[in-house]
Structures are given as structure tokens and as C-alpha cells.
C-alpha positions in Angstrom: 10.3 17.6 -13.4 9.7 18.5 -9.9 7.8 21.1 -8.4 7.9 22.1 -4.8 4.8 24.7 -3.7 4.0 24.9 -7.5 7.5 26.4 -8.7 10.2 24.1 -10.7 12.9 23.1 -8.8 15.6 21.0 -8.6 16.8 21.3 -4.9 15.9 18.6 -2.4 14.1 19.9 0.8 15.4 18.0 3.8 14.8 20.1 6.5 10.9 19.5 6.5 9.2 17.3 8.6 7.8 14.4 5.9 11.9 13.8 5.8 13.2 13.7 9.1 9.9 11.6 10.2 7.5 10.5 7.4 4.9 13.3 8.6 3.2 13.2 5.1 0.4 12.0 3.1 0.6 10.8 -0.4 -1.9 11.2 -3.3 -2.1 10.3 -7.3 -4.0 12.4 -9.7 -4.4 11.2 -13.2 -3.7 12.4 -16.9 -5.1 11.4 -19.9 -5.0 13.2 -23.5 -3.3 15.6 -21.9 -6.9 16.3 -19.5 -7.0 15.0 -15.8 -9.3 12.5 -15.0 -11.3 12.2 -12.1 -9.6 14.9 -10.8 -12.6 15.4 -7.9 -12.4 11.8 -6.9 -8.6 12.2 -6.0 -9.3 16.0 -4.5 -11.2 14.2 -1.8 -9.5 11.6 -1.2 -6.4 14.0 -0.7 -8.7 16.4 2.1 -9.8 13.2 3.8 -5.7 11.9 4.1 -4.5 15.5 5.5 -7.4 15.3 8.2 -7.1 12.0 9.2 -3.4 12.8 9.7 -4.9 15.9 11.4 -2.8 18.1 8.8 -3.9 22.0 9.2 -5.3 22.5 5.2 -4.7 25.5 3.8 -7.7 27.8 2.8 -5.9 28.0 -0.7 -6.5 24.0 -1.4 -9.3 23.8 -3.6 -10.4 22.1 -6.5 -9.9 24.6 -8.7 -6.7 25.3 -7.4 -5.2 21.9 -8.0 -7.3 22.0 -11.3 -5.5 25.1 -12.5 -1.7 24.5 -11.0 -1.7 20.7 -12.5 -3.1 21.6 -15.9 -0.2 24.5 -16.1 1.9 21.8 -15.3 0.3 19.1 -18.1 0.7 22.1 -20.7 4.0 23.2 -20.2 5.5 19.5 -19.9 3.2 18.6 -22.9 2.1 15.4 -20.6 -0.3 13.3 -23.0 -0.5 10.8 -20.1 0.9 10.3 -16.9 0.7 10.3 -13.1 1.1 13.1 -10.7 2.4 12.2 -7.4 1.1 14.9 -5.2 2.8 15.4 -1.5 1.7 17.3 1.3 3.7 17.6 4.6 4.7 19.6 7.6 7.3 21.9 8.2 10.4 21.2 10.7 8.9 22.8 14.2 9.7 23.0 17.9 6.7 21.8 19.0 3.9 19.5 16.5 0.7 20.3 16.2 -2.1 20.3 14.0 -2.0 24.2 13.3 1.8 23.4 12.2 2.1 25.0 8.5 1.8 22.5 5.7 3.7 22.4 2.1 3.4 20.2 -1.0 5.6 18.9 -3.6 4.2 17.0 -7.2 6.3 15.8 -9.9 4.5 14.0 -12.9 5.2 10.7 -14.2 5.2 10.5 -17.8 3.6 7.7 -20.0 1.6 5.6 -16.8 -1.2 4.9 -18.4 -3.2 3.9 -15.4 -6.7 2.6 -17.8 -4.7 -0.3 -19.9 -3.3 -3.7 -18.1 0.5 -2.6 -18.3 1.3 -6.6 -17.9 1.3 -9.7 -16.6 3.4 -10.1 -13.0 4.2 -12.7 -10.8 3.2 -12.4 -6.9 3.7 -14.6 -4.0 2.6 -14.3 0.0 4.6 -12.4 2.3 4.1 -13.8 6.0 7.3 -12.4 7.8 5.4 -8.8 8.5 1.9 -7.6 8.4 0.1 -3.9 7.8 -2.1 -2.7 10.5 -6.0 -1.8 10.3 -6.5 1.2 11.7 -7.7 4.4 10.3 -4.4 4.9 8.8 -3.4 2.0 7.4 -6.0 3.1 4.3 -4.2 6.5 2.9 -0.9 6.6 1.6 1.7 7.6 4.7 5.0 6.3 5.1 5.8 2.6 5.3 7.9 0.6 6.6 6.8 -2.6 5.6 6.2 -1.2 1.5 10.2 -0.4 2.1 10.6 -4.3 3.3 8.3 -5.7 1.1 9.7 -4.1 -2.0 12.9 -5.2 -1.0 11.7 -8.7 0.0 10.5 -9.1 -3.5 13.0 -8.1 -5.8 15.1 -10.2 -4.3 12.8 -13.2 -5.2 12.2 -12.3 -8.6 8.8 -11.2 -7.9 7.0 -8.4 -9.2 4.5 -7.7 -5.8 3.6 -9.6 -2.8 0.5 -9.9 -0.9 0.2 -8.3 2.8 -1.9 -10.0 5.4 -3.1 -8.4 8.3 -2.2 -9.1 11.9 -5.5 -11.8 11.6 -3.6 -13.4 8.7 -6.0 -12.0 6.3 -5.3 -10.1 2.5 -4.8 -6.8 3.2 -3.2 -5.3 -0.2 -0.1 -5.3 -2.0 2.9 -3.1 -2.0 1.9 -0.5 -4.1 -1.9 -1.0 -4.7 -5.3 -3.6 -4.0 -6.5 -7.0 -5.0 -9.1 -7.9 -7.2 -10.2 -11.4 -7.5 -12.3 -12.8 -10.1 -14.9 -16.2 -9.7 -17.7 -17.2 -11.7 -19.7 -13.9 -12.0 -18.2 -11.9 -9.0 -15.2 -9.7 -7.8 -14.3 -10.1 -4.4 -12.2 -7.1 -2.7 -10.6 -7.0 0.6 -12.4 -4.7 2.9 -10.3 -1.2 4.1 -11.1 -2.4 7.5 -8.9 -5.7 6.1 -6.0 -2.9 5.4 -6.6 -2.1 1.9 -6.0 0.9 0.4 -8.6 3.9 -0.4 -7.9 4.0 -4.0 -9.6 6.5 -6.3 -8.6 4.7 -9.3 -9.9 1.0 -8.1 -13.4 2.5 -6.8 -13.8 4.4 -10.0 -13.1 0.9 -11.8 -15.8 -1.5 -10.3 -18.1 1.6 -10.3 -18.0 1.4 -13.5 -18.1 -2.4 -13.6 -21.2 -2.1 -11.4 -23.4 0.7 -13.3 -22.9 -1.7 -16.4 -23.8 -4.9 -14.4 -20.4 -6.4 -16.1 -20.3 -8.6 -12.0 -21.2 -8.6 -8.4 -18.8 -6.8 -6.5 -18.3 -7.7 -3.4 -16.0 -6.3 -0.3 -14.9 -9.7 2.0 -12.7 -11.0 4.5 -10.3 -12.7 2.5 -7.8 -15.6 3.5 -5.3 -16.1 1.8 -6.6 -19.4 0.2 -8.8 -17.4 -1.8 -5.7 -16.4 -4.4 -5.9 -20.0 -5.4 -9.9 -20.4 -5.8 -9.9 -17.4 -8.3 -9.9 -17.5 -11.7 -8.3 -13.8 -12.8 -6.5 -11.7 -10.3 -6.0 -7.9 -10.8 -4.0 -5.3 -8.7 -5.0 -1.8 -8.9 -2.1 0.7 -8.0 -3.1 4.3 -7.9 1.2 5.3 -8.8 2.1 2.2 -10.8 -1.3 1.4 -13.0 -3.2 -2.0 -13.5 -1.7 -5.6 -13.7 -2.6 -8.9 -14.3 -1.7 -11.2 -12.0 -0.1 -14.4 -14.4 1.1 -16.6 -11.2 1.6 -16.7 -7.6 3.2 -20.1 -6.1 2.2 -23.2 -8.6 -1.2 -21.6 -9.4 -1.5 -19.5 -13.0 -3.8 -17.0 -13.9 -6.1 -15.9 -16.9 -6.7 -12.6 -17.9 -9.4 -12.3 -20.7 -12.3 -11.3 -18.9 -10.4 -8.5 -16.8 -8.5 -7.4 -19.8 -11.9 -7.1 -21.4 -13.6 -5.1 -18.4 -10.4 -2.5 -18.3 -10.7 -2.0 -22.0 -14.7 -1.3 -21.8 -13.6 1.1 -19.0 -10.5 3.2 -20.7 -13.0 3.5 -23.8 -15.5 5.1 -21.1 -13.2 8.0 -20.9 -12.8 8.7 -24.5 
């Protein structure tokens, strides 16, 4: 179901601005027995997208406003799980500008269960483009190189690829960021690398760190690095966690990450 300024609909908006030019920012809240989850987390992320895109926030955006307008939407639906996919985006004007009048859309996505490994996929390198580093590059806008990447992938029987950035270092994947696992420590890209800001993944090795499960460690990451670790996860704040089973010749455990997501969903229970 859709929903476009918190009213059911089924028409399709073109003559806005996140259309014609891809003048919007994209955020994922999360449900869980029928409750979101870490609902403040994604509320901040989603005022520090709109500013850096220098989006004019309405007073009306609160908390408790997305608190009460997504848990009307969880009860009516009956969502026991899910992701919503929350959009926010100009109108059509004349002339830009950050005072330009801002509207959102959501729709929920039933049965994502974004605390369980969903399964095991198969990922290679993707050298033919690369995502920038700026400011930007961290919050979920439009993307060009997702599009090609996507693309790119399922027509080599892939289930993700890795992004480098313009100094041939990991950046992320399509949809989410990298996690790799050696000896007793997690190594994650840096955002100034290009990876993502992702309210799910930082809630994850918070976790992991409060309960000394590993070091975690944000690095400069070549792309060699895939091959030295033991266990590879990808963190996607729309699509969930997965397991990374192969990329090129090399194959993947899981154990130890499957163990440290399961510790973490039952955190929530």
C-alpha cells in the first residue's frame, strides 16, 4: 500500500521534483512485532539527509509525528514485520531553492525481516564505474551508478557487487555496506570511503561492541581485503542482512556472523 502525505493512494505523482530530477532523499524505518524499532535512530538520520540536501523541513516533522502516522499505518495493514520506505522531495517550481515546499510518500514492505540473515549471495567487483565521496555520497539520493550496477549484476548472475571509489577503494554495495570479518575484528569501510550512513548497520556493531562480541574497526579498504576475510556481511537498510557465500574463486563462512545477528535480533525481544 502506498501513501502519499499520509493518505492511501494509488495515483502516481509525476509532476514533483524527486521525478523529473531525483531531488529526494530516501530513508528506511523498521517494524518488528508489529512495533517500530529504533525508530529515533532513523528520525535522525532522515533530518540530517533533508539538510544536507538543504531540503526546507517542515515544522510538522517530528518524532512523534512519524511515530504516530507509521504505527496507524502498521495497525491498519496489520504489518507484523516489515520495512517502510519513507521519501521526502520537492515540489515542481520555477525557481529552486531551499524554502521550496517539501512532500513525502512511504509505502511498507511486508515480511523484511531486517534482524535475521535472509541468505547467502554471491558478489563480485565492479570496476567499470565508481561512487563519489563527498557529503552526499553517504544518504540515500538518486543513483545512477545503483541503476547500472543493478543492472550490471543481474545480468551476471550475481546477487550484489562491490563499489570502489574513484581511489579504487571499497566503498559499499548497491543497496547496503560491507562488513568483513578476521580473526577477532570487523573491519568497515569508512563514510569518507563512500559507504552508506546506515541506521540499521551502526545499531548492529553497537551492539556487537557494548557486548565485546569483536573490535570494530572503520578502514581504508582495498579491494584485496574481500579475499583475506573470513565471513563477509552486507547490511542493507531496504533489503536486510546477507551472508556473503562467494565472490570470484574465494568462499565464505557464516557461523560466527549468523551467531552475532541472532544474539542481536534476540536483543529486541
Amino acid at each position: 500500500m502506498i501513501y502519499l502525505n499520509g493518505q492511501k493512494t494509488q495515483e502516481i505523482v509525476l509532476q514533483n521534483n524527486a521525478f523529473l530530477n531525483g531531488d529526494a532523499v530516501k530513508v528506511h524505518f523498521f517494524v518488528k512485532n508489529h512495533q517500530l524499532i529504533m525508530a529515533e535512530e532513523c528520525y535522525f538520520f532522515l533530518m540530517a539527509s533533508m539538510r544536507k540536501m538543504r531540503m526546507n523541513i517542515p515544522l510538522s516533522f517530528t518524532l512523534e509525528f512519524f511515530t504516530e502516522t507509521f504505527n496507524k499505518a502498521i495497525s491498519e495493514n496489520n504489518l507484523e514485520l516489515g520495512v517502510i520506505t519513507f521519501m521526502a522531495f520537492r515540489n515542481r517550481e520555477d525557481v529552486l531553492s531551499s524554502r521550496t515546499p517539501v512532500q513525502y510518500y512511504f509505502e511498507l514492505n511486508a515480511d523484511v525481516d531486517v534482524l535475521s540473515i535472509h541468505k547467502n549471495i554471491e558478489i563480485d567487483l565492479l570496476k567499470e564505474i565508481s561512487v563519489n565521496t563527498n557529503i552526499l555520497s553517504n544518504i540515500r539520493t538518486h543513483s545512477p551508478e545503483n541503476i547500472y550496477a543493478e543492472i550490471y549484476a543481474a545480468e551476471n548472475d550475481l546477487d550484489d557487487v562491490i563499489l570502489l571509489n574513484p581511489d579504487k577503494r571499497v566503498a559499499r554495495t548497491i543497496s547496503g555496506n560491507l562488513l568483513l570479518l578476521e580473526e577477532n575484528t570487523i573491519k568497515i569501510p569508512k563514510q569518507s570511503e563512500g559507504a552508506y550512513i546506515s541506521p540499521l548497520m551502526e545499531n548492529f556493531v553497537t551492539f556487537l561492541h557494548k557486548n565485546a562480541f569483536v573490535m570494530i574497526e572503520e578502514a581504508e579498504l582495498s579491494a584485496f581485503e574481500t579475499q583475506k576475510a573470513e565471513e563477509i556481511l552486507v547490511i542493507s537498510d531496504d533489503k536486510g542482512v546477507f551472508s556473503v557465500s562467494k565472490i570470484r574463486n574465494k568462499e565464505f563462512g557464516n557461523e560466527r556472523f549468523s551467531a552475532m545477528v541472532e544474539s542481536w535480533s534476540n536483543s529486541f525481544a
